[in-house]
C-alpha positions as CSV (number, residue, x, y, z in Angstrom):
1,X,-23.1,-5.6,-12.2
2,X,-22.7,-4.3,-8.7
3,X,-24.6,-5.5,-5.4
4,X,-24.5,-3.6,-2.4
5,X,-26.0,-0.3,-0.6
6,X,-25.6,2.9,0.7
7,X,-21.5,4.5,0.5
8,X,-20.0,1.3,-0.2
9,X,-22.0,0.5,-3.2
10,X,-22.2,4.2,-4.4
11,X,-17.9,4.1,-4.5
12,X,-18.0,0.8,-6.6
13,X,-20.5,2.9,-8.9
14,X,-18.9,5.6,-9.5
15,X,-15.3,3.8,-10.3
16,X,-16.8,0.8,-12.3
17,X,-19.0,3.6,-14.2
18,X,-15.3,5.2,-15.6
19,X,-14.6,1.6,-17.3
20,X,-18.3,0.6,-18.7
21,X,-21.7,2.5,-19.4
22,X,-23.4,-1.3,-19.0
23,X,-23.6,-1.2,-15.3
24,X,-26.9,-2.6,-13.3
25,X,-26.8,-1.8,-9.7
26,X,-28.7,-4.4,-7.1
27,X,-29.8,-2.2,-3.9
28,X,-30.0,-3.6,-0.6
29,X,-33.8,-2.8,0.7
30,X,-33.0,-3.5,4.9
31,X,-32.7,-0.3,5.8
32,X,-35.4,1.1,8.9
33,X,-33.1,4.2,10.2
34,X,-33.1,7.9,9.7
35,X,-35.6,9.0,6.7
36,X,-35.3,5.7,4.9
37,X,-36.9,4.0,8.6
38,X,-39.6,6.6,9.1
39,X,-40.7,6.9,5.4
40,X,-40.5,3.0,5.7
41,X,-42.9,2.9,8.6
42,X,-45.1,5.6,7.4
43,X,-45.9,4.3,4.4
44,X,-45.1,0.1,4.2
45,X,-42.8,1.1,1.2
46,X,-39.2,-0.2,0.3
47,X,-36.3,2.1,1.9
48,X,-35.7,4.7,-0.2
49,X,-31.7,6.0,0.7
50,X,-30.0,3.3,-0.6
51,X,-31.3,3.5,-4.2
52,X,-31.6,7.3,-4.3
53,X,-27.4,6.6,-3.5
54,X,-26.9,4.6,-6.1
55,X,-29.0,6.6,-8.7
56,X,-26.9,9.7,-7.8
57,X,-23.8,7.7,-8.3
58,X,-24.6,7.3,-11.4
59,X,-26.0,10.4,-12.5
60,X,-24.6,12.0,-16.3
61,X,-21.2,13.8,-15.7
62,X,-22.4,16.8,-16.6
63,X,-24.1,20.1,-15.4
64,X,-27.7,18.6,-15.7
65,X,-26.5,15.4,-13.9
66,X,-24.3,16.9,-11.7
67,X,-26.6,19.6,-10.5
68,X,-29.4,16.9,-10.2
69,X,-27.6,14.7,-8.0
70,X,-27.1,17.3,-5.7
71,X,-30.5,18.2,-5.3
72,X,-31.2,14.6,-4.6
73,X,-28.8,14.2,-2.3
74,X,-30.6,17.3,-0.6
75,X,-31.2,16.8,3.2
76,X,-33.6,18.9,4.8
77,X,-32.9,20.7,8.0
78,X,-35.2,22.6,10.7
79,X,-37.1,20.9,13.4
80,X,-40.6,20.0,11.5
81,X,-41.6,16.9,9.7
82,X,-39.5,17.4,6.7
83,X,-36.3,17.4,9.1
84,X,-33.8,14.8,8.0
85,X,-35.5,13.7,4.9
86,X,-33.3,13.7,1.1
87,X,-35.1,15.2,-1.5
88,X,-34.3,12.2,-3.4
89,X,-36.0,9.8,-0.9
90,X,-39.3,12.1,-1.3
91,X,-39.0,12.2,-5.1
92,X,-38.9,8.3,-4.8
93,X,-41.8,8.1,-2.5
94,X,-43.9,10.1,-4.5
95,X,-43.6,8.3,-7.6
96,X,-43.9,4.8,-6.3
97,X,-47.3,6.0,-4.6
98,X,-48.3,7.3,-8.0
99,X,-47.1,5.0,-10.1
100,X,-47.5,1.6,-7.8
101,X,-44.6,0.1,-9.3
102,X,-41.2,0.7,-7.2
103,X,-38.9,-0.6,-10.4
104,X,-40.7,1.5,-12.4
105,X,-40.4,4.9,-10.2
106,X,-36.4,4.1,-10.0
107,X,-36.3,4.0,-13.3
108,X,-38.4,7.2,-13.9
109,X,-35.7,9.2,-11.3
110,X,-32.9,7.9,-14.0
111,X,-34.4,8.9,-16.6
112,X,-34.4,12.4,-15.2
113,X,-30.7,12.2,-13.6
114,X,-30.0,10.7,-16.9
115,X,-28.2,8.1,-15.2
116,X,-25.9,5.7,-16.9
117,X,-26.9,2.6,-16.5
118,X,-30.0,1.1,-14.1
119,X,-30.5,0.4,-10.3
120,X,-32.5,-2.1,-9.0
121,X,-33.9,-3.2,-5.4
122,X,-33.2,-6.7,-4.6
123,X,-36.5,-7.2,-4.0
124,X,-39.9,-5.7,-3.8
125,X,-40.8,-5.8,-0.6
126,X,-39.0,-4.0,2.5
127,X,-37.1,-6.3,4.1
128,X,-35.8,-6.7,8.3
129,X,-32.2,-8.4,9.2
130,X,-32.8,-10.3,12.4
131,X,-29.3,-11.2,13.9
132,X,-28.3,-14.1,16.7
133,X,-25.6,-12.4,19.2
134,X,-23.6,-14.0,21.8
135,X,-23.2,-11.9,24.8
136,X,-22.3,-11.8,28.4
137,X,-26.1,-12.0,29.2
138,X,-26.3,-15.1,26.7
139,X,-27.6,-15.8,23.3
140,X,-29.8,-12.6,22.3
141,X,-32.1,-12.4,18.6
142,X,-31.9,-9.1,17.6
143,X,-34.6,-7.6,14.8
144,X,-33.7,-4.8,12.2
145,X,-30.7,-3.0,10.6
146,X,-30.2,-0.5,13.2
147,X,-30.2,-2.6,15.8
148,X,-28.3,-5.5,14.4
149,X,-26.0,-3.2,14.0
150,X,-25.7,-1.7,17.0
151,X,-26.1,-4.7,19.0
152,X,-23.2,-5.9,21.5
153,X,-21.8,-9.5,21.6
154,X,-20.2,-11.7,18.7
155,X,-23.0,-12.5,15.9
156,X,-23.7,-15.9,15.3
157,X,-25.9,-15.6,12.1
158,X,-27.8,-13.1,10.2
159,X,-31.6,-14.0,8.6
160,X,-34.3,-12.2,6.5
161,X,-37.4,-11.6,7.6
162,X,-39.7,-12.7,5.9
163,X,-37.8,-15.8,5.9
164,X,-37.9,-16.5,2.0
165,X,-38.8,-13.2,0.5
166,X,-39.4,-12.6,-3.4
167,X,-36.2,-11.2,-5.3
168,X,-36.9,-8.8,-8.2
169,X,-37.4,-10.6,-11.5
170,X,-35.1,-8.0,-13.2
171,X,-32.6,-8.5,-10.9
172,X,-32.4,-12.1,-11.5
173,X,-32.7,-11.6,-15.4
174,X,-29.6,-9.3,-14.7
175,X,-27.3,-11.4,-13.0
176,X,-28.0,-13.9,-15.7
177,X,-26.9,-12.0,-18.2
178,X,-23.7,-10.2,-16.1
179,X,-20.0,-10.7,-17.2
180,X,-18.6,-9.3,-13.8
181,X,-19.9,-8.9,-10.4
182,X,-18.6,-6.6,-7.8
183,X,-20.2,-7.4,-4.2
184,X,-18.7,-5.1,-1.6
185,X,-17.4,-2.4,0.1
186,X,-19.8,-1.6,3.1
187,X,-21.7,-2.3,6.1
188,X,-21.3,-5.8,6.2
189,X,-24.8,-6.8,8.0
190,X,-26.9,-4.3,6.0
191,X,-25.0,-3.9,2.4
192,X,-23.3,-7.2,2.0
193,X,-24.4,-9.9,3.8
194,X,-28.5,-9.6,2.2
195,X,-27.1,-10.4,-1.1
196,X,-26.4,-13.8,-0.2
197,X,-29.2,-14.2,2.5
198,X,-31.9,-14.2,0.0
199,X,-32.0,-17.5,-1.4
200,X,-33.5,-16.5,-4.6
201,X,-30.9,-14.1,-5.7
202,X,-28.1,-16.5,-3.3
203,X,-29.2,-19.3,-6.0
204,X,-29.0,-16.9,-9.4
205,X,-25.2,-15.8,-8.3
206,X,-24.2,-19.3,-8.1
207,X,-25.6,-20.2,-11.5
208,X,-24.2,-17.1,-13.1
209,X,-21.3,-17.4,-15.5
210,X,-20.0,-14.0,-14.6
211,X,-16.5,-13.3,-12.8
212,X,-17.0,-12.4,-9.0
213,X,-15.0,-9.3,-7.6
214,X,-15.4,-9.2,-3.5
215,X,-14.1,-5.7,-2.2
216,X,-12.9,-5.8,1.5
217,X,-13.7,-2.9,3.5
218,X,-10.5,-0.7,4.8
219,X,-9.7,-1.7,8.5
220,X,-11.2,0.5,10.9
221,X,-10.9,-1.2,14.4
222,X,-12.0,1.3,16.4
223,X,-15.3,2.2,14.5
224,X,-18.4,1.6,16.5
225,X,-19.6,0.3,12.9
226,X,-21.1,-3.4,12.6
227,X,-18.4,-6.2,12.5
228,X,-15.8,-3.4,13.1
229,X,-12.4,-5.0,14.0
230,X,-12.8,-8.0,11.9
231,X,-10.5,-9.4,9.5
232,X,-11.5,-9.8,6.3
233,X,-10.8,-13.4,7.1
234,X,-13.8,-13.3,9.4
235,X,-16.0,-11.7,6.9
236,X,-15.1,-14.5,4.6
237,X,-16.0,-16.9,7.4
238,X,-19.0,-14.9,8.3
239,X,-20.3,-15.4,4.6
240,X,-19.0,-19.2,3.8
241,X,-21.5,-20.0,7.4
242,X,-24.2,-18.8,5.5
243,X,-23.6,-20.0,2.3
244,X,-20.4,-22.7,2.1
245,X,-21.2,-23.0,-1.7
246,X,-20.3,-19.6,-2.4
247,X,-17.1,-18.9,-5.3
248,X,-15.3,-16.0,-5.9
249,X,-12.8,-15.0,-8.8
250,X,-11.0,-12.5,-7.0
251,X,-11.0,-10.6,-4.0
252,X,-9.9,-7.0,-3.3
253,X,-7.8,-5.6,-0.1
254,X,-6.3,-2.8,0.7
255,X,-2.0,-2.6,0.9
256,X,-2.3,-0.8,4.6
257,X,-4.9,-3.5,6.3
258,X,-2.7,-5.8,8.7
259,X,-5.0,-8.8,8.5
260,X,-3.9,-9.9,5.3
261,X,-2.2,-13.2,6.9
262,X,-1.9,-16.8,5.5
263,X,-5.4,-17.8,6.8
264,X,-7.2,-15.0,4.1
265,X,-5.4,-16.0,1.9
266,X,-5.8,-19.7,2.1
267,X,-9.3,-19.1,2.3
268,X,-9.5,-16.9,-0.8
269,X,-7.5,-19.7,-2.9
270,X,-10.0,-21.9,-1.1
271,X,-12.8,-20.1,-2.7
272,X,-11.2,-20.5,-5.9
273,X,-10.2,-17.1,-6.7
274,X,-7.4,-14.4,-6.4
275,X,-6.1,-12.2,-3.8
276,X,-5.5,-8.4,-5.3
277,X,-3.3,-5.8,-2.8
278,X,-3.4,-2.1,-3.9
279,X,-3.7,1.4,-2.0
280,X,-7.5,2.0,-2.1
281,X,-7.2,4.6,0.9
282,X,-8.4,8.4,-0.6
283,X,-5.2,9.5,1.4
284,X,-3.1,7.5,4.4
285,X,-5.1,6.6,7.7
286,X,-8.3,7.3,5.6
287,X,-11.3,4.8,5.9
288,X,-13.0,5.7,2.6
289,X,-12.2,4.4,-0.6
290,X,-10.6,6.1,-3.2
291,X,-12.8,6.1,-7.0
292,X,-9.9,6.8,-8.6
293,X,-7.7,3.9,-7.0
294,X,-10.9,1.5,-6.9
295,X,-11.5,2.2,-10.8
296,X,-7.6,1.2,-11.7
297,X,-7.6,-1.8,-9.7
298,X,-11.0,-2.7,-11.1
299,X,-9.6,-2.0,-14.8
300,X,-6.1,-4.3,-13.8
301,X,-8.3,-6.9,-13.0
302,X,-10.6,-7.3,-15.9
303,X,-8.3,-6.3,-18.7
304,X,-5.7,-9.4,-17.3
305,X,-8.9,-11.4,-17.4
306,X,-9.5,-10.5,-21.0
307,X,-5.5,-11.4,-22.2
308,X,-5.9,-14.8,-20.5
């Protein structure tokens, strides 16, 4: 099982999918920017990108899939109302206002992407991140992904709005049943950190039984990007603020990041589980994962697990 949104999840997807064919993707449903926000607004629905990501990540590898994913991945250009929208999203839209039933219209775009595996929202209803900033003009509340995002100072804490939102029945069912767990790579407000903020879905993870793989983003310290600059040691501090209870089996950096110091790594054996160093750049300097790399470490990992 693998948790997460938009590139970060669609990497894990795509090397995880080369080792098993049981993979169930958990989406993150935040998202209010670009065609995901105004097909949001428009029409009171979940956010559309992230899922129609994770469904082409997981598309059949071959030329019906293939061919598919590109047209989902299709972005409109022009200056009318279409402008900026994915094919995908529209596809998604149209069947969920057919059909009333979001699960049910993800399911319906695998079927025709013939899609290995299934994708799942973490919940049913759109959800907004509302962050608490520190900055030079004082403490500042911030409301939804964009702006959290974007939003100057040092972040205190993260919430969802509505405060204790619904997660997806088969999404719980799923994680009760998982063996593994990936949570990570990405955008660390809007992919990661929901995972864990709803409680529901916070409370299933902790009962699971199933192995939990955290994958550290690359360094990228001059990215205008959310929580850019951090160490992975802060993202673990970031997550253990909102949830201190949370356990992981092992966690995944990359051999170039120069935060890798004592302090991570105390706090990984703190969390009970393992810290794994490999080249995960797609070539040096790069601050994209590589499947192929991500795939081998991933296979290292739980074929070790299965000698022991």
């Amino acid at each position: 099982m693998c948790l997460g949104g938009g590139h970060g999840l669609a990497v894990t997807l795509k090397a995880m999918r080369g080792i098993t064919e049981d993979i169930t993707a958990i989406v993150t449903v935040a998202d209010n920017g670009g065609s995901s926000g105004r097909l949001r607004e428009e029409f009171g629905s979940l956010p559309p990108g992230d899922l129609r990501m994770a469904l082409a990540a997981l598309c059949s590898d071959d030329e019906w899939g293939r061919s598919w994913a590109e047209v989902m991945q299709h972005r409109f250009e022009g200056d009318g109302q279409l402008s900026g929208h994915s094919l995908g999203n529209l596809l998604l839209m149209a069947l969920w206002e057919k059909d009333g039933d979001p699960v049910q219209g993800i399911k319906r775009v695998g079927e025709l992407l013939r899609i290995i595996g299934t994708v799942l929202p973490m919940s049913l209803q759109p959800l907004d991140i509302e962050g608490t900033f520190h900055t030079s003009f004082g403490r500042q509340i911030v409301r939804g992904q964009v702006q959290v995002a974007t939003a100057k100072g040092r972040v205190e804490s993260l919430r969802l709005i509505p405060c204790e939102p619904r997660a997806t029945p088969e999404a719980l069912s799923a994680i009760a049943e998982a063996e593994w767990i990936t949570l990570g790579p990405g955008s660390w407000f809007s992919s990661v950190m929901p995972h864990l903020l709803l409680k529901e879905q916070a409370e299933a993870l902790m009962r699971s039984a199933a192995k939990r793989i955290m994958v550290f983003n690359l360094s990228e310290p001059d990215s205008a990007d959310e929580f850019a600059g951090y160490s992975g040691a802060d993202h673990l501090e970031f997550i253990l603020r909102h949830l201190p209870e949370f356990k992981i089996d092992y966690a995944i950096a990359d051999s170039s990041a120069t935060d890798l110091n004592l302090r991570l790594k105390v706090m990984v054996e703190g969390l009970g589980g393992e810290l794994i160093v490999a080249p995960l750049t797609q070539t040096p300097g790069s601050y994209h994962h590589d499947v192929e790399k991500l795939r081998s470490t991933f296979s290292h990992i739980i074929g070790r697990s299965l000698l022991r």
